[in-house]
C-alpha positions as CSV (number, residue, x, y, z in Angstrom):
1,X,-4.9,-23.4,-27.9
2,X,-7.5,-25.5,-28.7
3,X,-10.8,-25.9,-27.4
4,X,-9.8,-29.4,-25.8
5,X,-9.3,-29.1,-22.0
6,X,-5.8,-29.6,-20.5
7,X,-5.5,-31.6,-17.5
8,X,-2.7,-30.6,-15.4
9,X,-1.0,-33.7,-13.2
10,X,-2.0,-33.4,-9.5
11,X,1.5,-31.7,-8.7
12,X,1.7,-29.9,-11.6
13,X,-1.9,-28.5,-9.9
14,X,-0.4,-27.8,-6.5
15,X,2.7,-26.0,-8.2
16,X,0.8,-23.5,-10.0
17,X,-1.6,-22.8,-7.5
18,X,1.2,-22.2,-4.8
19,X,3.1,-20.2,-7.5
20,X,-0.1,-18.0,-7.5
21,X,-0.4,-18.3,-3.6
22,X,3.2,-16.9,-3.7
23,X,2.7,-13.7,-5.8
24,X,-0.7,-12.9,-3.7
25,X,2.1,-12.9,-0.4
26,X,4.4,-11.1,-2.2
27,X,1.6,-8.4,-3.7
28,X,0.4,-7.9,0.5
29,X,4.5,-7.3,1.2
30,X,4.8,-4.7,-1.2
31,X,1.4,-3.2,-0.3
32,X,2.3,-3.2,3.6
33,X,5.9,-1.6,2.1
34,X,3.7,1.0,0.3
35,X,1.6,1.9,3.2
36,X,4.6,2.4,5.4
37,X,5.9,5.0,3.0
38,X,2.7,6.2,3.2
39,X,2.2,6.5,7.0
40,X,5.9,7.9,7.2
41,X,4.8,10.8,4.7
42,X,2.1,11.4,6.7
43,X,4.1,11.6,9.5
44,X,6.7,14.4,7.8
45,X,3.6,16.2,7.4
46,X,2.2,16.0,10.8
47,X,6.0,17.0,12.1
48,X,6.4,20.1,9.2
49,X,3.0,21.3,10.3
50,X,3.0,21.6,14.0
51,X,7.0,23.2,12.7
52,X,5.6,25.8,11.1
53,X,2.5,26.4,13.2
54,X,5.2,26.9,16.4
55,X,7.3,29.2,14.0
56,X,4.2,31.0,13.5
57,X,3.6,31.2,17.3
58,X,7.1,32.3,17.7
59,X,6.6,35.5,15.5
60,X,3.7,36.0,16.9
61,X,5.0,36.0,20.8
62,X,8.4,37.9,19.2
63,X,6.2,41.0,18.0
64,X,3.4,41.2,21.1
65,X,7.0,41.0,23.8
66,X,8.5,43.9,21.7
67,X,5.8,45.9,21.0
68,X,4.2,45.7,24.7
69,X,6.2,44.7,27.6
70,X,9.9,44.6,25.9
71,X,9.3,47.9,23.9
72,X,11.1,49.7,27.0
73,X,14.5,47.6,25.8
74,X,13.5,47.7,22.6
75,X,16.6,50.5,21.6
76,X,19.2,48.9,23.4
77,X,17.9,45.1,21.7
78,X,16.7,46.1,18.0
79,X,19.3,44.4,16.1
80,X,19.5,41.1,18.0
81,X,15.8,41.1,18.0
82,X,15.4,41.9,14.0
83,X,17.7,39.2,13.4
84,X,16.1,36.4,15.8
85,X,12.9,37.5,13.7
86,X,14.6,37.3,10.4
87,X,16.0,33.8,11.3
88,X,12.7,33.0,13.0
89,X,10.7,33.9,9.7
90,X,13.4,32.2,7.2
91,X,12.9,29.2,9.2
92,X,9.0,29.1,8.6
93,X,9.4,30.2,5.0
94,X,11.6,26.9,4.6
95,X,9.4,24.9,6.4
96,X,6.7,26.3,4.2
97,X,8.2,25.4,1.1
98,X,9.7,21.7,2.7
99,X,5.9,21.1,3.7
100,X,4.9,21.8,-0.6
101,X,7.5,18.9,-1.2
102,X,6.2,16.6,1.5
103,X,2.7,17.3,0.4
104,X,3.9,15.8,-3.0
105,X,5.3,13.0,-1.4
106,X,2.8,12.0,0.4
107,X,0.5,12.4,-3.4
108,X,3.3,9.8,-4.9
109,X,3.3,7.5,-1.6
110,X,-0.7,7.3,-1.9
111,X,-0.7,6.9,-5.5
112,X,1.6,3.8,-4.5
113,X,-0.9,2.4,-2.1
114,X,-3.5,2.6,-4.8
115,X,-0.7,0.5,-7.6
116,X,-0.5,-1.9,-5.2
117,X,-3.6,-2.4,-4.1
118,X,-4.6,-3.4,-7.6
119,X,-1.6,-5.5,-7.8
120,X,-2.8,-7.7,-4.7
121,X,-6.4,-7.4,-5.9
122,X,-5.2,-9.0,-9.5
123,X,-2.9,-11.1,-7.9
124,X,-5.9,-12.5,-5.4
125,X,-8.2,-12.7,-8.4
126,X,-5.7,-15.1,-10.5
127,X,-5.1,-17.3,-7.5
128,X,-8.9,-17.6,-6.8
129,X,-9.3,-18.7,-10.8
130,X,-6.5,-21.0,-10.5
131,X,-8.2,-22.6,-7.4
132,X,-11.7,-22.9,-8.8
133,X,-9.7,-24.6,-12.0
134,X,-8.3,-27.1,-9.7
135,X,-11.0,-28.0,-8.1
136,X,-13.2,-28.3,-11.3
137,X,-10.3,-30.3,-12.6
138,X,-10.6,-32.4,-10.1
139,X,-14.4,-32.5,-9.7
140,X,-14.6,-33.8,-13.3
141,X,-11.9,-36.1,-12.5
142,X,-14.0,-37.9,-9.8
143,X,-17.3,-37.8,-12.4
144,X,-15.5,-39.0,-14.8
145,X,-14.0,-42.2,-12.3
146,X,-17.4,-42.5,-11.2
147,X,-19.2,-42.8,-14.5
148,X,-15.9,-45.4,-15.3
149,X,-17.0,-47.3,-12.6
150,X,-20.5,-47.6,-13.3
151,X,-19.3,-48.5,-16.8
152,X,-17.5,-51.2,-15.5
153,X,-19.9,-52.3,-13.0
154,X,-22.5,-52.9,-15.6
155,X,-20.3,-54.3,-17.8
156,X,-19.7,-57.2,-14.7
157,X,-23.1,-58.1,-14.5
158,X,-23.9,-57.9,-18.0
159,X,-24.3,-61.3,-19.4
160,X,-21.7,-62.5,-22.1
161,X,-23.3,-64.4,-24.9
């Protein structure tokens, strides 16, 4: 383009600026989307941790009943009791590993957040420019009706020979 200054029509103004308006909304959806997948991650986390910190627990109150006040019925018990440990621990291990993927997850969701934060902050930044070239559009547009006036004001009362 040239260095000549394009003036847009009044609507023309209004339609890009609410264009601009419109991808700013759409930018703060999609950010609220992103920090919903975000909070929900956290959330998995949250869940898979206090998971595997009662499996823990649950081995832990597993080997003090046998080896203290269960260790009388420990004989008559051992295989049911090796096998509610084995499950016990197999759970945990699971949980362990399930908590590794969530923990990734959670990585991708906030890495989200971050994308579309800039988005919106881009998106903000273009509507703000297209406002402030509006309004300088239309500040020069009143100078220039002013200075037009004057003109024509002084050309009223100047006298005609």
């Amino acid at each position: 383009m040239s260095g000549a200054a394009v003036t847009l029509s009044a609507a023309d103004g209004r339609q890009w600026l609410r264009l601009r308006q419109l991808r700013v909304q759409r930018a703060r959806q999609a950010l609220a989307e992103a920090m919903a997948g975000e909070r929900r991650a956290r959330a998995a986390i949250d869940a898979r941790e206090a998971a595997i910190e009662h499996g823990r627990a649950r081995l832990a109150e597993l080997a003090q009943h046998w080896s203290g006040p269960g260790s009388a019925d420990m004989p008559r018990w051992a295989g049911q009791v090796r096998a509610h440990r084995e499950a016990v621990a197999e759970r945990l291990e699971r949980d362990e590993y399930a908590l590794l993927d969530e923990r990734e997850t959670l990585e991708q969701a906030q890495a989200l957040v971050r994308q579309r934060r800039g988005e919106l902050t881009r998106a903000q930044a273009r509507e703000s420019a297209v406002d402030a070239t509006l309004k300088d559009q239309r500040r020069q547009t009143l100078i220039a009706r002013d200075q037009q006036a004057e003109l024509e004001a002084e050309d009223a009362f100047r006298p005609r020979h």
